[in-house]
C-alpha positions in Angstrom: 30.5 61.0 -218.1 27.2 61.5 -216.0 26.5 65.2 -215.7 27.1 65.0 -211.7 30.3 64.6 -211.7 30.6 67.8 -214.0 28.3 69.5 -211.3 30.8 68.2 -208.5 34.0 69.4 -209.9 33.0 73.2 -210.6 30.9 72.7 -207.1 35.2 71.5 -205.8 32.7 68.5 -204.5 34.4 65.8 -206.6 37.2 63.3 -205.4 40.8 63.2 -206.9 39.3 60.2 -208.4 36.4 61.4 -210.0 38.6 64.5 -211.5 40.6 62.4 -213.1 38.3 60.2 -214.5 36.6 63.8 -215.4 39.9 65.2 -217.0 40.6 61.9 -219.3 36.8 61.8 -220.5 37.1 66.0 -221.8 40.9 64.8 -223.6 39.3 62.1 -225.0 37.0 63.8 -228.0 36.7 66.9 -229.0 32.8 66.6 -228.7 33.3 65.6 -225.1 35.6 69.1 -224.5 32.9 71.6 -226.3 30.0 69.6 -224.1 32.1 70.3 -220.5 33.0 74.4 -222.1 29.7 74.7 -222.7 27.8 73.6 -219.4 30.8 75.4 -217.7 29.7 78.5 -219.5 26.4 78.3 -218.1 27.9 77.5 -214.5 29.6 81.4 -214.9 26.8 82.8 -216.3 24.9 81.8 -212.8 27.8 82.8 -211.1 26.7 86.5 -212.8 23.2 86.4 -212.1 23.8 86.2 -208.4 26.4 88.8 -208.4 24.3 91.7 -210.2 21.1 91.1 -208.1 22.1 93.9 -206.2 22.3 96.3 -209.3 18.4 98.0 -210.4 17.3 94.7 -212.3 15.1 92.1 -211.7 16.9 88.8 -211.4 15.3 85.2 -211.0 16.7 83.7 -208.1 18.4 80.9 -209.1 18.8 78.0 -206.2 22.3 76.2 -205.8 20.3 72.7 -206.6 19.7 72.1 -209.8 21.2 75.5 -211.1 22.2 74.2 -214.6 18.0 72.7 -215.5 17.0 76.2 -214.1 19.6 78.3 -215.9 18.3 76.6 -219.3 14.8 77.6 -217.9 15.8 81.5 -217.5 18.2 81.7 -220.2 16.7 84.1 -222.3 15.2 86.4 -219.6 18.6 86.0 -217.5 20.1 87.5 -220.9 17.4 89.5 -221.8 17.5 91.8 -218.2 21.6 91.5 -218.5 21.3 93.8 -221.7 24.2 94.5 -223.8 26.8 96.1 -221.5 27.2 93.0 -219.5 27.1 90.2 -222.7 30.0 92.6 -224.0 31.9 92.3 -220.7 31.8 88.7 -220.7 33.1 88.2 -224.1 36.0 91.0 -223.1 37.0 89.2 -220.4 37.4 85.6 -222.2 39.2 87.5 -224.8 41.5 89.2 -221.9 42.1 85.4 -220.3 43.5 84.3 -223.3 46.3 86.4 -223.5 46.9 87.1 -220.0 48.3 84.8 -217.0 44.8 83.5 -215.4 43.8 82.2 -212.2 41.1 80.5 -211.7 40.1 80.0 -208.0 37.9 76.9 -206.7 34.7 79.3 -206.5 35.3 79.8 -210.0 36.3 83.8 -209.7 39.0 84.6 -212.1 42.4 86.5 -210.9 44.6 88.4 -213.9 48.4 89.0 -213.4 48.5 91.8 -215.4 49.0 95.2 -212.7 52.0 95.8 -211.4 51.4 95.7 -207.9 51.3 93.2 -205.3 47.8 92.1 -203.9 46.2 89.0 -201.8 44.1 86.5 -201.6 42.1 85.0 -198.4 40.0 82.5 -197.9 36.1 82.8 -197.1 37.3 83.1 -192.7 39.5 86.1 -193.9 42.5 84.0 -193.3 45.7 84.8 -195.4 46.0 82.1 -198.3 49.0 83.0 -200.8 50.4 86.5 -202.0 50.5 87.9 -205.4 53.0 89.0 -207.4 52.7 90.1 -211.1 55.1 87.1 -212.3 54.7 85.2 -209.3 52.6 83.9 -206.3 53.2 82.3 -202.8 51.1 80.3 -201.1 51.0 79.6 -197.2 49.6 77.0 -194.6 47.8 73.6 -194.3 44.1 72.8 -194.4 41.5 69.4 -193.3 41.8 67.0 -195.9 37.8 67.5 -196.5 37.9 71.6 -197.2 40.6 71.2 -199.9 39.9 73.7 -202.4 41.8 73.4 -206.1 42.9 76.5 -208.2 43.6 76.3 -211.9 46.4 78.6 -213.0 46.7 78.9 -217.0 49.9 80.7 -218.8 49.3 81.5 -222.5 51.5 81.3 -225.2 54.6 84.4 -224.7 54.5 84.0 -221.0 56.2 82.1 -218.5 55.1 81.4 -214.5 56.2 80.5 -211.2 54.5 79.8 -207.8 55.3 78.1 -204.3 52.6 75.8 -203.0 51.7 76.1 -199.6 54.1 72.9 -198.8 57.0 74.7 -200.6 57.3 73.1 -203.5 58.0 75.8 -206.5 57.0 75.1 -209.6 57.9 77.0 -213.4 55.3 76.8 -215.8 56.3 77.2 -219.2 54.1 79.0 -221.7 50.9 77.5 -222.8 50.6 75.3 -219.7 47.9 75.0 -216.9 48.6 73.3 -213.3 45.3 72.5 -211.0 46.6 72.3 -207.7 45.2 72.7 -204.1 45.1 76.4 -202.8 46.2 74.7 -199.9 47.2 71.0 -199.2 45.4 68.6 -196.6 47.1 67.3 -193.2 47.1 63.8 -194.5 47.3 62.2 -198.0 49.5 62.6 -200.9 50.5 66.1 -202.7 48.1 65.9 -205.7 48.7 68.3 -208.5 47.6 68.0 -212.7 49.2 69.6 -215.2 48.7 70.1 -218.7 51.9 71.4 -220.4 55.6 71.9 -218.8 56.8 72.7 -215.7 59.8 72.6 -213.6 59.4 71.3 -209.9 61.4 71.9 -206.5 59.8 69.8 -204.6 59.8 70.1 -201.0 60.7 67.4 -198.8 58.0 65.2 -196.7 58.3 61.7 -196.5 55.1 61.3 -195.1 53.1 62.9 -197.5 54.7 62.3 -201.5 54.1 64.7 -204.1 52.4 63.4 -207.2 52.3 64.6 -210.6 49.5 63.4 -213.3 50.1 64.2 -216.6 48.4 63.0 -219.5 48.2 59.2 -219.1 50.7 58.8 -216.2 51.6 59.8 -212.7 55.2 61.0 -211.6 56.3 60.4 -207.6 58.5 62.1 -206.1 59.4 62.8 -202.1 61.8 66.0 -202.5 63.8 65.9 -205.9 64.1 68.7 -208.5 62.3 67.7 -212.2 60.8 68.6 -215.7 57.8 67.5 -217.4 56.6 68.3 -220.2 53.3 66.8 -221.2 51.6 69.0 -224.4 48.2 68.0 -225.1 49.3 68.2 -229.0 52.6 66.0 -228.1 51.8 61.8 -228.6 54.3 61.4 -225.5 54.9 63.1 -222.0 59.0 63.1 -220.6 60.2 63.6 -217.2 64.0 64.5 -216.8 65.5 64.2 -213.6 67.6 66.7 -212.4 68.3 65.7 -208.7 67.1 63.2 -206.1 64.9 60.3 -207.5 60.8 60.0 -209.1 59.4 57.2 -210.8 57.0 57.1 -213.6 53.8 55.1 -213.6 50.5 54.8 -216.2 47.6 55.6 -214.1 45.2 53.1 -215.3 48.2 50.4 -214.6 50.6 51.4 -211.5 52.4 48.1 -212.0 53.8 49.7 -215.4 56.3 51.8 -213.3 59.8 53.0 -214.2 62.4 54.5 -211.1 64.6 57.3 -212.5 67.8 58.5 -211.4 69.7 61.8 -211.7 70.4 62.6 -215.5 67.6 60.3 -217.4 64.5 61.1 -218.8 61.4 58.7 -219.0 59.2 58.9 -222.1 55.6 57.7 -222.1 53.9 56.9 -225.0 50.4 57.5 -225.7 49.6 55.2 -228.4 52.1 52.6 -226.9 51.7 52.0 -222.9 54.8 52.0 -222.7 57.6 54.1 -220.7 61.4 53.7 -222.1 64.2 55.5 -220.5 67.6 57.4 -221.3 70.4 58.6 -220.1 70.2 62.5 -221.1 71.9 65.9 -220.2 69.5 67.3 -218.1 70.3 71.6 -218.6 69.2 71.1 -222.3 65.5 70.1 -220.5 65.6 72.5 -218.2 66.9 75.9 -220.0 64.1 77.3 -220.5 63.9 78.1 -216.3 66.3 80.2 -216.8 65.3 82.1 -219.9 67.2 80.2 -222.8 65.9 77.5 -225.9 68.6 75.1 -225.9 68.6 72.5 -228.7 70.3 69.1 -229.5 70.0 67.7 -232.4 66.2 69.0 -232.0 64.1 68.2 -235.6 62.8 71.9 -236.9 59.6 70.7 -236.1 60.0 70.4 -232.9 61.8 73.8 -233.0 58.5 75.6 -234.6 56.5 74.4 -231.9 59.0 75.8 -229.0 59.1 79.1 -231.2 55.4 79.5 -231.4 54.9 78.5 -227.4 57.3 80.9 -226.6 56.7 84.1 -228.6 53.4 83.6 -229.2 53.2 83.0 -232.8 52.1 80.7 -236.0 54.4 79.0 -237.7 53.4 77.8 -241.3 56.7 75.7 -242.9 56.4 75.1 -246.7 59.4 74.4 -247.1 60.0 70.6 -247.1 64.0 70.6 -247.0 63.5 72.6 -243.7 61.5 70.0 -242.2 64.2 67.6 -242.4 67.0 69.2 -240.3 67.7 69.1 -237.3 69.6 71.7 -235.5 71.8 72.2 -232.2 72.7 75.3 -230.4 71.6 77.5 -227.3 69.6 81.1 -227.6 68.7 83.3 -224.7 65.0 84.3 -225.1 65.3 87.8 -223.8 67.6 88.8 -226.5 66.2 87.2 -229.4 63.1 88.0 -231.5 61.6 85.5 -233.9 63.4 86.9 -236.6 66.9 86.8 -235.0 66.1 82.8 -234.5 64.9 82.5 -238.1 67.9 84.1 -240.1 70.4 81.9 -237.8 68.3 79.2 -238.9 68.9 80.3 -242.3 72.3 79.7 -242.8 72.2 76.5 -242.4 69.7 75.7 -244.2 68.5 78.4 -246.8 64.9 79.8 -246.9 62.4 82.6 -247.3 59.7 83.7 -244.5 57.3 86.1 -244.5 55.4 87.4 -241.2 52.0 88.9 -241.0 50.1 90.2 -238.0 51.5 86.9 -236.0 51.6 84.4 -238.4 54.8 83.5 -239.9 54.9 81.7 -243.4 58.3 79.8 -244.1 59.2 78.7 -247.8 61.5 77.7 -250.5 64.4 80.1 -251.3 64.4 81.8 -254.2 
């Protein structure tokens, strides 16, 4: 991955191709991720020089060319006139994103939904772009295909997400997911958003310009339809369950390996495979979670722990090997359940000890 195309996608210069080519090449090695965090880190650290050179410190002036050769240049007299305060701020607010709903606009600002209060955001002209709500936000409008602007939104482990697009698509993110989408979308082309995780969509109707979905290794199509994906970075497969209307599934590198799903089936792509099976499925077990509930069907514990730990922020540690083979069925409503209320239903079924700590839950053999 040449270092321009890095420069082009925080820049919001790069083509839908060249982002996903960029996406696949940071999934691909964990080498390749700490390379693209770290040269991003830089890009912010720029981002703060310009900022503070109204403040009483001398600043280098940085040029937009070139700005990552020229920050390694400055970087110990950028940090050195920063001082202490502001090196502590930086590291606060990394620490804040992680456990707080973050949005990260195309000119690389970051928004928290954290106050309770409604605020908004418009663009550079002054324009209104989208409104925002502490569990919610609502975009508006259209813009030139060649000023689109993408926005990263990321919900952490705990937390769950909704937004309308500016077409009127709403979309659910479950917790620990991101979805890059456009702050607004174009006149003409398709409806291009990426996500990493799960998320419900409404998508809104327009035949003329069909929303696409790329997740992991495939692409999901839709005109107007209502849908879940979930697409984990940790899970070897990404599913799509149809709820209403009609999407098919297709591996980006090969659009000819396509599947067309109707209401109640699911499409599962395989990583390792290339290959997309399908199934007829009841579709409110995929979809529960929208409306605040863990619904499970003869669902391996495994599996379970990982929902657990996505939802109430937790660790899950199993010891306990008889656990591991189970599998379990049944429906709980988030909202009046803690950890431990899932944990000793789990229990009589299948007997066990846990232990919690800070957040870090360690299961094991019964006594």
């Amino acid at each position: 991955m040449t270092s321009e195309i890095i420069y082009k996608y925080l820049s919001n210069e790069a083509s839908e191709q060249e982002v996903q080519a960029l996406f696949e090449w940071i999934e691909a090695s964990e080498e390749n991720k700490k390379q693209f965090i770290a040269v991003k880190k830089a890009w912010v650290l720029i981002g703060l020089s310009e900022n503070i050179s109204s403040q009483s410190v001398s600043v280098i002036p940085i040029k937009p060319k070139n700005k990552i050769r020229q920050y390694l240049s400055y970087a110990a007299v950028f940090l050195l006139l920063i001082g202490l305060g502001k090196t502590i701020l930086l590291f606060t607010d990394q620490s804040k994103a992680s456990k707080e709903i973050v949005l990260e606009l195309g000119d690389g600002r970051l928004e928290y939904f954290s106050v309770k209060n409604q605020t908004t955001l418009v663009n550079d002209k002054g324009d209104l772009v989208a409104k925002k709500f502490p569990d919610e936000i609502i975009y508006f409008g259209k813009t030139s295909n060649d000023k689109i602007v993408y926005n990263m939104l990321k919900v952490p482990y705990g937390k769950r997400f909704k937004l309308k697009l500016s077409d009127g698509t709403v979309v659910s993110l479950n917790a620990g997911s991101s979805l890059r989408y456009p702050e607004q979308f174009g006149l003409n082309g398709n409806r291009n958003v990426y996500l990493t995780g799960e998320a419900f969509f409404e998508v809104a109707k327009d035949k003329q310009h069909p929303f696409i979905v790329s997740a992991n290794q495939v692409d999901i199509k839709v005109l107007g339809t209502k849908f879940n994906v979930s697409a984990y970075p940790e899970n070897p497969t990404v599913n799509s369950t149809l709820i209403e209307g009609s999407i098919q599934m297709s591996e980006t590198a090969n659009p000819s390996n396509v599947i067309l799903l109707e209401p109640n089936q699911m499409a599962t792509w395989q990583n390792n495979a290339k290959k997309i099976t399908i199934k007829n499925v009841d579709p409110s077990f995929y979809s529960a979670w929208t409306k605040g509930e863990l619904a499970f069907k003869d669902t391996p514990f495994s599996t379970i722990a990982k929902i657990i730990q996505r939802t109430y922020d937790v660790e899950i540690i199993n010891e306990n090997s008889d656990l591991a083979k189970q599998n379990f069925t049944g429906t709980i409503k988030i909202s009046d359940s803690s950890v431990e209320n899932i944990l000793d239903l789990l229990k009589r079924d299948t007997p066990f000890n846990y232990s919690i700590e800070h957040k870090t839950i360690t299961i094991t053999n019964p006594r």
